[in-house]
C-alpha positions in Angstrom: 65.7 -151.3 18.6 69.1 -149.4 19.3 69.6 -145.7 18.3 72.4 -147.3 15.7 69.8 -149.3 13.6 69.4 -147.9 10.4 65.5 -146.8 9.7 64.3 -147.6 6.0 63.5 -144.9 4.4 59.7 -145.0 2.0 60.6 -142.0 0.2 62.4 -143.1 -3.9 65.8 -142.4 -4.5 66.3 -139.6 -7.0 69.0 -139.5 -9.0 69.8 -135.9 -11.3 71.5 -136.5 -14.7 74.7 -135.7 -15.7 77.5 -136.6 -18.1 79.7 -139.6 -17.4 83.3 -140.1 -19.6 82.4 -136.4 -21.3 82.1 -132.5 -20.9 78.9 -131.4 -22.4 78.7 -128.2 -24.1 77.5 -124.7 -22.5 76.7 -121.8 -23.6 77.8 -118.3 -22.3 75.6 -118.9 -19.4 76.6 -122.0 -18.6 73.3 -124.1 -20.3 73.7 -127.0 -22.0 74.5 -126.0 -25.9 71.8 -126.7 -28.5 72.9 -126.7 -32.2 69.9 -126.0 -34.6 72.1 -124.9 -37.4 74.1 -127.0 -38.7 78.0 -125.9 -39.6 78.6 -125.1 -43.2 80.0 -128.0 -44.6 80.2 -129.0 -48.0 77.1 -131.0 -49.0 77.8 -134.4 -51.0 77.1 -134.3 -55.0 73.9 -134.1 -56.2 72.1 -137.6 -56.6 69.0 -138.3 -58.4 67.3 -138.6 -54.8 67.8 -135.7 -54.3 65.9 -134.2 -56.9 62.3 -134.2 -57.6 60.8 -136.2 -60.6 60.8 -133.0 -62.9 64.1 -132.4 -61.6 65.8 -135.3 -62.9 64.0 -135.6 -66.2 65.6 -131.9 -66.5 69.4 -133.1 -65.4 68.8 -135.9 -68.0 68.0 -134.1 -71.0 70.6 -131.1 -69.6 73.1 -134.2 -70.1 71.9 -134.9 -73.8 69.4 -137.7 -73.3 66.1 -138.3 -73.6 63.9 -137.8 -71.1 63.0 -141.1 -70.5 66.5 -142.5 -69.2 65.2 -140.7 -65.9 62.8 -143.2 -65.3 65.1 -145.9 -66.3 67.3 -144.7 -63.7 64.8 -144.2 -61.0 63.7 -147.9 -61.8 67.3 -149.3 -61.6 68.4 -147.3 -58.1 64.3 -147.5 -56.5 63.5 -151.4 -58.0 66.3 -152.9 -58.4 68.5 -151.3 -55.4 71.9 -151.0 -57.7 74.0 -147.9 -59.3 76.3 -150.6 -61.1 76.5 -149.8 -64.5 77.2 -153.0 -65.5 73.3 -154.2 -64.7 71.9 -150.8 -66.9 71.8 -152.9 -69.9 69.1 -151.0 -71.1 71.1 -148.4 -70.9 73.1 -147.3 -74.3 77.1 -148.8 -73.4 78.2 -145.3 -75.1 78.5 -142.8 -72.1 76.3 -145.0 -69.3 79.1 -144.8 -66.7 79.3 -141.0 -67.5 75.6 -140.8 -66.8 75.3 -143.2 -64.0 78.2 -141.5 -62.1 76.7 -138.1 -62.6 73.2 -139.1 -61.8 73.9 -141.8 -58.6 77.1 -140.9 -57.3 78.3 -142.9 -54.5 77.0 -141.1 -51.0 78.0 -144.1 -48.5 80.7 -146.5 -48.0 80.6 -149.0 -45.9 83.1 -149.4 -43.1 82.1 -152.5 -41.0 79.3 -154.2 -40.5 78.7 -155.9 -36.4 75.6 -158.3 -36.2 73.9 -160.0 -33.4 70.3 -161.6 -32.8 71.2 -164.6 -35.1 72.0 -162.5 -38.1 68.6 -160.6 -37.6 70.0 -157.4 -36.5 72.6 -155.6 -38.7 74.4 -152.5 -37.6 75.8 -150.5 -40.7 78.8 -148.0 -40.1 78.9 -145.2 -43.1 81.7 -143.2 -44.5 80.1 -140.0 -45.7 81.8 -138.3 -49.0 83.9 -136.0 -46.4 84.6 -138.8 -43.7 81.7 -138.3 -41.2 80.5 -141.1 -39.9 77.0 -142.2 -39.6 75.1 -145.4 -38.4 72.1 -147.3 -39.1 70.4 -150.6 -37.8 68.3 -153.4 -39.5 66.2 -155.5 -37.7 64.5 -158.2 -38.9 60.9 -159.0 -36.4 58.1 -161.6 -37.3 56.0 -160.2 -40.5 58.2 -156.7 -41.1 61.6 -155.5 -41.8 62.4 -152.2 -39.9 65.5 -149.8 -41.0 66.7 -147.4 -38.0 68.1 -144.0 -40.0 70.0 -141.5 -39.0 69.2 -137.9 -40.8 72.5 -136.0 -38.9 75.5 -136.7 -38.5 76.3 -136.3 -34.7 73.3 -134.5 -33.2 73.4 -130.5 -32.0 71.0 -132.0 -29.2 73.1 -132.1 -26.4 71.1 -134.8 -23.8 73.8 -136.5 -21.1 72.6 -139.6 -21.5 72.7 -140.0 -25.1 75.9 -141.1 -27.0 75.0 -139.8 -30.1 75.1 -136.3 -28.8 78.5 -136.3 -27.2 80.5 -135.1 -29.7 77.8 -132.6 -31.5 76.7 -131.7 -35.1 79.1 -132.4 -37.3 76.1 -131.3 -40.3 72.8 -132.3 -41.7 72.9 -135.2 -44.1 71.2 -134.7 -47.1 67.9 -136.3 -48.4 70.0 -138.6 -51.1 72.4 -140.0 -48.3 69.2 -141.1 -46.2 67.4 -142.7 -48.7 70.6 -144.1 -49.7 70.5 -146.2 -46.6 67.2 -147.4 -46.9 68.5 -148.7 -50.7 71.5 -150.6 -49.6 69.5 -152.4 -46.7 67.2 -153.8 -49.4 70.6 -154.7 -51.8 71.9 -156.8 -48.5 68.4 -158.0 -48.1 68.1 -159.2 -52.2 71.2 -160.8 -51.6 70.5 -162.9 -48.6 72.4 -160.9 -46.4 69.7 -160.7 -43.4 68.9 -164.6 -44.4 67.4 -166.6 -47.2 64.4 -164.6 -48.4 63.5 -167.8 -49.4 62.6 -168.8 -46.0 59.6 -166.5 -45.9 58.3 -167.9 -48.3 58.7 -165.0 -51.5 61.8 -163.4 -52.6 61.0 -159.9 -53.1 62.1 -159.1 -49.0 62.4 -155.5 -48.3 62.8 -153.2 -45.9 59.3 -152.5 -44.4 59.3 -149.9 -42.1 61.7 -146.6 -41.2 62.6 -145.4 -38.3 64.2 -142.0 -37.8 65.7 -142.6 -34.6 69.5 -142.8 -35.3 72.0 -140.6 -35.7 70.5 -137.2 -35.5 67.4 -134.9 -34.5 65.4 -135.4 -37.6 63.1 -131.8 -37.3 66.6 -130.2 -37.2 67.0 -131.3 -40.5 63.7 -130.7 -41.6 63.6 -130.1 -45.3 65.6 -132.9 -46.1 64.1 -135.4 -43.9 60.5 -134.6 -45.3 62.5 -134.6 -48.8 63.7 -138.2 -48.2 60.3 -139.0 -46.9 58.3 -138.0 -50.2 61.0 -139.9 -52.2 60.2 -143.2 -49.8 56.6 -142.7 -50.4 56.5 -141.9 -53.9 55.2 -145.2 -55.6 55.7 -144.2 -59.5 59.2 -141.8 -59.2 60.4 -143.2 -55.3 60.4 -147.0 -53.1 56.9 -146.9 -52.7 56.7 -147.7 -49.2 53.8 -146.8 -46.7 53.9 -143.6 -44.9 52.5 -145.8 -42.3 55.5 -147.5 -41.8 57.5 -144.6 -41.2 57.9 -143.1 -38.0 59.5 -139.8 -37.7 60.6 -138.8 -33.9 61.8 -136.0 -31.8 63.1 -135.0 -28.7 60.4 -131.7 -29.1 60.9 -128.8 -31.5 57.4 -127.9 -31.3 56.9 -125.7 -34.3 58.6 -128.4 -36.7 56.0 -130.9 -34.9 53.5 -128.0 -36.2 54.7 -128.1 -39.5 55.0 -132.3 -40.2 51.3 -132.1 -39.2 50.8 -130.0 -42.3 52.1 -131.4 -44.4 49.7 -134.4 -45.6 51.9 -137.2 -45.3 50.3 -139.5 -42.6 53.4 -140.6 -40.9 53.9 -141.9 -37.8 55.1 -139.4 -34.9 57.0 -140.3 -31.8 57.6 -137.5 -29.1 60.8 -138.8 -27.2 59.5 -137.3 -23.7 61.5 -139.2 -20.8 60.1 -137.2 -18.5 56.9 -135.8 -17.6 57.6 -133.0 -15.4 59.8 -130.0 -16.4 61.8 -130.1 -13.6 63.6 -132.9 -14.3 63.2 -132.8 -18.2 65.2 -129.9 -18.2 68.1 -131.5 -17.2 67.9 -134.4 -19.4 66.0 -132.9 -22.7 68.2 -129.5 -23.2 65.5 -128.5 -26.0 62.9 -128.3 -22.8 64.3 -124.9 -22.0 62.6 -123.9 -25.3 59.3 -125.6 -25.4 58.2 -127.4 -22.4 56.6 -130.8 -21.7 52.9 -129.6 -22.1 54.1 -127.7 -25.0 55.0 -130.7 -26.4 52.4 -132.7 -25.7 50.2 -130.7 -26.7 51.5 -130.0 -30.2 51.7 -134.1 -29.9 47.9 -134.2 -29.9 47.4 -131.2 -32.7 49.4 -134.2 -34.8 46.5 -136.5 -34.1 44.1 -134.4 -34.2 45.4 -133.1 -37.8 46.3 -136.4 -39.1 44.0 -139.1 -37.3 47.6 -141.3 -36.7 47.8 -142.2 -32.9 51.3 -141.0 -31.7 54.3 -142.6 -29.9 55.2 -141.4 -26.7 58.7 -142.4 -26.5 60.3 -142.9 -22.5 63.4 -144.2 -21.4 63.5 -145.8 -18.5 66.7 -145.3 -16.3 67.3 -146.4 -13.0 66.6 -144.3 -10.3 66.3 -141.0 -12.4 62.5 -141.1 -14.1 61.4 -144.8 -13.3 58.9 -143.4 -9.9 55.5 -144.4 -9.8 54.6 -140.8 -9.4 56.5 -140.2 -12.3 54.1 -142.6 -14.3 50.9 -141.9 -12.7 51.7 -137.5 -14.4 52.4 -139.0 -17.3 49.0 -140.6 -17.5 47.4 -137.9 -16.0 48.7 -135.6 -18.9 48.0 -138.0 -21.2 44.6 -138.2 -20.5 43.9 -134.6 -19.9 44.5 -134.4 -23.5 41.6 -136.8 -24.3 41.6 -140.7 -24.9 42.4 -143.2 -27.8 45.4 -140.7 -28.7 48.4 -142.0 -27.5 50.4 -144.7 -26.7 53.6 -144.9 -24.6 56.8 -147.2 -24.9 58.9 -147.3 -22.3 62.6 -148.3 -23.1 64.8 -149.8 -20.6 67.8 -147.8 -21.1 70.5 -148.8 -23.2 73.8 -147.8 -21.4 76.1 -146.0 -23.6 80.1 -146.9 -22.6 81.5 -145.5 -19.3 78.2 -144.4 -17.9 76.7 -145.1 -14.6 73.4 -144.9 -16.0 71.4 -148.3 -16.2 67.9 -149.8 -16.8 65.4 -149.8 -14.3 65.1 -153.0 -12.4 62.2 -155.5 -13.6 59.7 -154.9 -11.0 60.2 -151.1 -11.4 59.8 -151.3 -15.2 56.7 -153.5 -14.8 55.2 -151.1 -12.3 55.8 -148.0 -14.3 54.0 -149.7 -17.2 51.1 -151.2 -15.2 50.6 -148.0 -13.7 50.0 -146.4 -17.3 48.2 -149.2 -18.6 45.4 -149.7 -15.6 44.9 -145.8 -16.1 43.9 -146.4 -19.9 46.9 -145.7 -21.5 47.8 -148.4 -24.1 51.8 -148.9 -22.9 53.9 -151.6 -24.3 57.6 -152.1 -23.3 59.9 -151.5 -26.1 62.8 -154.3 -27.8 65.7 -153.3 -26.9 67.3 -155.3 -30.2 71.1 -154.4 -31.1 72.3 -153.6 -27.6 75.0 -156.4 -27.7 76.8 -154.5 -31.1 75.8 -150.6 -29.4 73.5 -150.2 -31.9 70.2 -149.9 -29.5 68.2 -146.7 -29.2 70.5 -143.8 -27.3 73.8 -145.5 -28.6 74.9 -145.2 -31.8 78.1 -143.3 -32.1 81.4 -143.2 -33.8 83.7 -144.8 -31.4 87.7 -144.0 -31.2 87.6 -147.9 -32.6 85.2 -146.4 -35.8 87.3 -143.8 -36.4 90.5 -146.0 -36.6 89.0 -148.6 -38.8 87.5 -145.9 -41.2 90.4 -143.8 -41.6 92.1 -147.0 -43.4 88.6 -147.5 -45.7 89.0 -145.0 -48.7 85.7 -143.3 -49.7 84.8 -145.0 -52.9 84.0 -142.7 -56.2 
């Protein structure tokens, strides 16, 4: 062998993150800028959604009517998915737009709609009331229905490799304009838009399960997300959906994590982690300055422990950056520390966001990284990446240059 032949090198490449296409925000010393406040913006009009049962029997009869026209309303917007007048026939004709208007005014207009997956995913651009823009994605899978939800608009954040935080918060959304979109995904399902519900053999389709991983930390926004939640759970005054079927994550604000475990409402809760080790989770979570991965994990495990519901660990895989075997062998290993029966992780192949160099792991990597987890007792399966084709995977829903030209022509409607 000649002194000029390359020798292989055993030891895995390591790649750090950074931003590609955008300057993240810093702080005074030059960290990455985390927004937990959101800017004072003016909050949409009050909607019946976002008020609890007492509360709109109150507005109601503050209005002039009877009490019972609340529970007329509720059973128009939560049953029937519609704030058209025109079907609240029970409703008196004399002053039902008046009352309709002031009770459900419109929080979302719909800008464009991109699907892919044979019509069974849908990805929704929103015009809020003061022209932010928010996403979410429906995804229809064999025996469920499942609603991705954003609960910001922007996200204060901050991680490189997420679109969705590039630009920042632009503010909180309230708990009316989330349920909102949960309520217009099961009008476009009624109408046939996400197929013939025909086909499956009833025709009372809905949405099945939420996820709050769009737009948006959802503990950032905590009141309202938890407000939204108790109006999707509520099965006399709300949708009546399972709290089972909702999955609330974050990137790991441990004392909100604290908090949802209080609060009685057996959700499921996904810890997005993507990293094990602080070293490296420091760079690509910004909120790990504050509370660190066993910080997080271990408020992770209070939630079971408090609630009984196994929890998501959520773990993007990227290329070169967290995909190491050693990487997946600490993960188990805190896992595990932390007791068995638990946990479970899903790894996600990354979903490149435009102009970065990031990518998925290779295959073999991916399938090693998942066997490693699963051989040490840690029940692992690899995420769908559904919606990548239309940007509206995990990590990349945000309001392109393209959004924002198409919405600026689409007036908010009244």
């Amino acid at each position: 062998m000649s002194d000029s032949t390359p020798v292989r090198t055993t030891t895995p490449r390591q790649v750090r993150p950074r931003t590609e296409g955008w300057t993240q925000k810093v702080d005074a010393e030059g960290k990455p800028l985390l927004q937990f406040a959101a800017p004072k913006k003016g909050m949409p009009p009050a909607h019946l959604a976002d008020m609890t049962p007492e509360q709109r029997v109150e507005k109601v009869k503050s209005l002039g009517l009877p009490a019972f026209r609340a529970g007329q309303l509720e059973k128009h917007y939560f049953q029937h998915y519609t704030s058209d007048p025109a079907q609240m026939t029970d409703l008196p004709a004399y002053g039902r737009e008046e009352l309709v208007h002031e009770m459900l005014p419109n929080l979302l207009t719909e800008v464009r709609r991109l699907e892919t997956d044979r019509g069974d995913t849908i990805k929704f651009l929103w015009k809020l009331h003061d022209g932010a823009l928010v996403e979410s994605v429906l995804m229809r899978y064999p025996g469920r229905i499942t609603l991705c939800v954003s609960s910001q608009a922007g996200c204060g954040m901050n991680c490189p490799f997420c679109a969705t935080g590039q630009a920042g918060l632009t503010r909180n959304m309230s708990a009316a304009e989330i349920v909102e979109q949960v309520v217009r995904a099961n009008r476009l399902i009624a109408e046939g838009g996400l197929g013939d519900p025909r086909r499956v053999g009833h025709d009372d389709e809905r949405v099945t399960n939420i996820v709050f991983m769009g737009m948006g930390e959802p503990l950032a926004n905590y009141n309202r997300v938890m407000q939204a939640v108790r109006t999707m759970v509520d099965k006399k005054h709300g949708l009546g959906m399972s709290a089972r079927g909702i999955t609330v994550s974050t990137v790991g604000l441990v004392p909100a994590i604290n908090k949802l475990a209080a609060e009685d409402i057996p959700v499921t809760f996904a810890l997005s982690l993507h990293a094990p080790d602080d070293h490296l989770r420091d760079e690509m979570i910004p909120i790990n300055s504050r509370w660190k991965v066993d910080e997080a994990l271990d408020a992770a495990r209070g939630y079971f422990d408090k609630t009984g519901r196994r929890v998501s660990i959520e773990y993007a895989l990227i290329k070169d950056m967290n995909d190491h075997a050693w990487r997946a062998d600490l993960l188990a290993s805190k896992l595990n520390e932390r007791g068995r029966g638990w946990v479970h992780v899903n790894p996600i192949p990354l979903n490149p966001t435009p102009g970065s160099v990031w990518t998925a792991s290779e295959p073999a990597v991916q399938n090693e990284f998942v066997r490693r987890l699963n051989e040490a007792g840690i029940p692992t399966t690899l995420r769908d990446t559904r919606g990548k084709e239309i940007d509206g995977a995990c990590g990349q829903l945000v309001a392109t240059e393209e959004d924002r030209d198409v919405a600026a022509t689409v007036p908010v409607l009244d």
